[in-house]
C-alpha positions as CSV (number, residue, x, y, z in Angstrom):
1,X,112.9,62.8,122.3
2,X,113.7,66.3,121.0
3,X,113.6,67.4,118.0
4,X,117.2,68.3,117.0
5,X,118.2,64.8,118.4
6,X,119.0,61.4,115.8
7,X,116.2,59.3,116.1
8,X,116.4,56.2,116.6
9,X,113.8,54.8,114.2
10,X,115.4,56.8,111.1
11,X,118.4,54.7,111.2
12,X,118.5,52.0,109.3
13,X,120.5,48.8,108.7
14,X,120.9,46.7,105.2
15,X,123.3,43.8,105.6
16,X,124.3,41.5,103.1
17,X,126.3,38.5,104.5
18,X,126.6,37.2,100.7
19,X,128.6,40.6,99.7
20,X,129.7,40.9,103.4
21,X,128.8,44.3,103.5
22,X,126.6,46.7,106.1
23,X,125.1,49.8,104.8
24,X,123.8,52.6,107.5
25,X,121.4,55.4,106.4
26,X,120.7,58.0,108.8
27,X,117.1,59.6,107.4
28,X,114.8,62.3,108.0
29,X,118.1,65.1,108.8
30,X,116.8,67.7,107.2
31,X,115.4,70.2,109.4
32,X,118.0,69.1,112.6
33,X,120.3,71.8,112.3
34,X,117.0,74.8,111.6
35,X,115.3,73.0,115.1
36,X,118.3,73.0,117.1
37,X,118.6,76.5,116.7
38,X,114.9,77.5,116.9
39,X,115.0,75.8,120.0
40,X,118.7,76.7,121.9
41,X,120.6,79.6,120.0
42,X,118.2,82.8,121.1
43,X,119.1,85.0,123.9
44,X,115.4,86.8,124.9
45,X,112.3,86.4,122.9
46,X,112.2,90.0,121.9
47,X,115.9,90.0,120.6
48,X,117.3,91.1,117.2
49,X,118.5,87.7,117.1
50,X,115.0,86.4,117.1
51,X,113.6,88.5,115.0
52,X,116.0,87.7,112.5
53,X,115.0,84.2,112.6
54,X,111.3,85.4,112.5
55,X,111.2,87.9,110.1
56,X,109.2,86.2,106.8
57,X,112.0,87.0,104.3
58,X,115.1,86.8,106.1
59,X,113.8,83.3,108.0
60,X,112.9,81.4,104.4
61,X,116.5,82.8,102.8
62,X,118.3,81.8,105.8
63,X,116.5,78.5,106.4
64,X,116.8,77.1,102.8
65,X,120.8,77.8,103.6
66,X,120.4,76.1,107.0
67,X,119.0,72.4,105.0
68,X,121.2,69.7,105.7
69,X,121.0,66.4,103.0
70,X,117.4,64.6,104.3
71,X,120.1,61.3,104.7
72,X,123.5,60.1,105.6
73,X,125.3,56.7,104.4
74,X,128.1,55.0,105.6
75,X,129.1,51.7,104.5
76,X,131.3,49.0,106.4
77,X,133.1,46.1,103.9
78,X,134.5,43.3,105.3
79,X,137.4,42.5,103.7
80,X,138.5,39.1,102.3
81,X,140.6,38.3,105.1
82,X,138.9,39.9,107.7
83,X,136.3,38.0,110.1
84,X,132.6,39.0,109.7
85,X,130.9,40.8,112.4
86,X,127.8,42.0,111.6
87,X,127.4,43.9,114.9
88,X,131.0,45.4,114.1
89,X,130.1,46.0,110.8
90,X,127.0,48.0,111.8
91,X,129.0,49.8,114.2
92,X,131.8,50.8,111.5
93,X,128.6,51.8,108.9
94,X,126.9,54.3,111.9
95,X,130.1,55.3,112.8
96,X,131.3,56.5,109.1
97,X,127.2,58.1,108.5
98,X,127.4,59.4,111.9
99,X,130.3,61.6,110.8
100,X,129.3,62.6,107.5
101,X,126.2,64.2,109.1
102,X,128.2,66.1,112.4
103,X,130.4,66.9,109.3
104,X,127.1,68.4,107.5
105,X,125.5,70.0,111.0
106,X,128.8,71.9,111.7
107,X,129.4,73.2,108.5
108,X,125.7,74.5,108.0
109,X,125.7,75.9,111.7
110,X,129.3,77.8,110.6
111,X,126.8,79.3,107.5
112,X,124.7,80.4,110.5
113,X,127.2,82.1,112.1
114,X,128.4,84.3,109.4
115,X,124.7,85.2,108.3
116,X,123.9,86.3,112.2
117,X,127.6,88.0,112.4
118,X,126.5,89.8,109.0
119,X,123.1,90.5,110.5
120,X,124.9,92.2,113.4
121,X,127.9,93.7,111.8
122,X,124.9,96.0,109.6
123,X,123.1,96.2,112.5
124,X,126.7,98.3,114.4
125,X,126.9,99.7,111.4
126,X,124.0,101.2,111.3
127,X,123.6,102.7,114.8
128,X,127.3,104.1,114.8
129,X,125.9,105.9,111.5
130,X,122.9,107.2,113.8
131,X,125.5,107.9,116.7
132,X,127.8,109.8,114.1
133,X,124.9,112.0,113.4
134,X,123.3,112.4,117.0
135,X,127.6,114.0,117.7
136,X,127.3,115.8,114.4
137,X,123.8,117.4,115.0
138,X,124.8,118.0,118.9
139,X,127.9,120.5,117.8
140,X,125.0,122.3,115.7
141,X,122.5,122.2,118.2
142,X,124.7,123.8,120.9
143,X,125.8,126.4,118.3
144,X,122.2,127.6,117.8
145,X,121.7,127.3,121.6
146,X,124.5,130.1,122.0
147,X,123.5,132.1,119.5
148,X,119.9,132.1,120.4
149,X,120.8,132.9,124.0
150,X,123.6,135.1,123.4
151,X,120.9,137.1,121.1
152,X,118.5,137.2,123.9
153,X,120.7,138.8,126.2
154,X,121.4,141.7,124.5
């Protein structure tokens, strides 16, 4: 079972026919959305991406903002004229923590998206500066090379 993937064995059940209630925690979420994208959002290992993720200071900043709640709840009630269905009920209560933590994994991986986007914006940024200069410095450098050959000639 991968990493990234709801196991199983961390969801858990508490019914209580007496209250006619189901309660469904989904534990151990924590570090779901941080493996699902060490594992599937790089392009090449030697990538800027990558080495964003990698780089000591950038990875622990980014990864603390990347930590989802370590557990979900969703809780089914049957109501006083409803029938009780404890297999509906647990349904209901996975259904309602199940969505609370796709809620949680989509909004986290949109905070992902706008770091990297930021990430890459400076990185443009940066090499259209170094562009702007190579122009700049070009217009001098072919200046100097007509002046230091039209010297020569003469």
């Amino acid at each position: 079972m991968s990493k990234y993937t709801l196991n199983p064995d961390n969801v858990k059940f508490f019914v209580d026919e007496e209250k006619r209630t189901v309660v469904c925690t989904i534990l151990h979420t924590k570090h779901v959305l941080v493996n699902f994208i060490q594992d599937n959002c790089h392009i090449d290992s030697n990538c800027d991406e990558d080495w964003y993720w990698h780089n000591h200071q950038a990875r622990g900043k980014l990864e603390r903002k990347l930590m989802m709640p370590n557990r979900f709840v969703g809780v089914a009630v049957c109501g006083p004229d409803d029938e009780w269905d404890e297999d509906f009920g647990k349904y209901l209560a996975y259904d309602r923590a199940r969505q609370k933590f796709d809620n949680s994994f989509f909004k986290h991986a949109q905070t992902y998206i706008t770091e990297v986007g930021a990430y890459l914006d400076a990185a443009v940024d940066t090499i259209n500066e170094y562009g702007d200069k190579v122009a700049h410095n070009a217009k001098y450098r072919d200046e100097f090379i007509k002046k230091q050959l039209g010297e020569s000639e003469t």
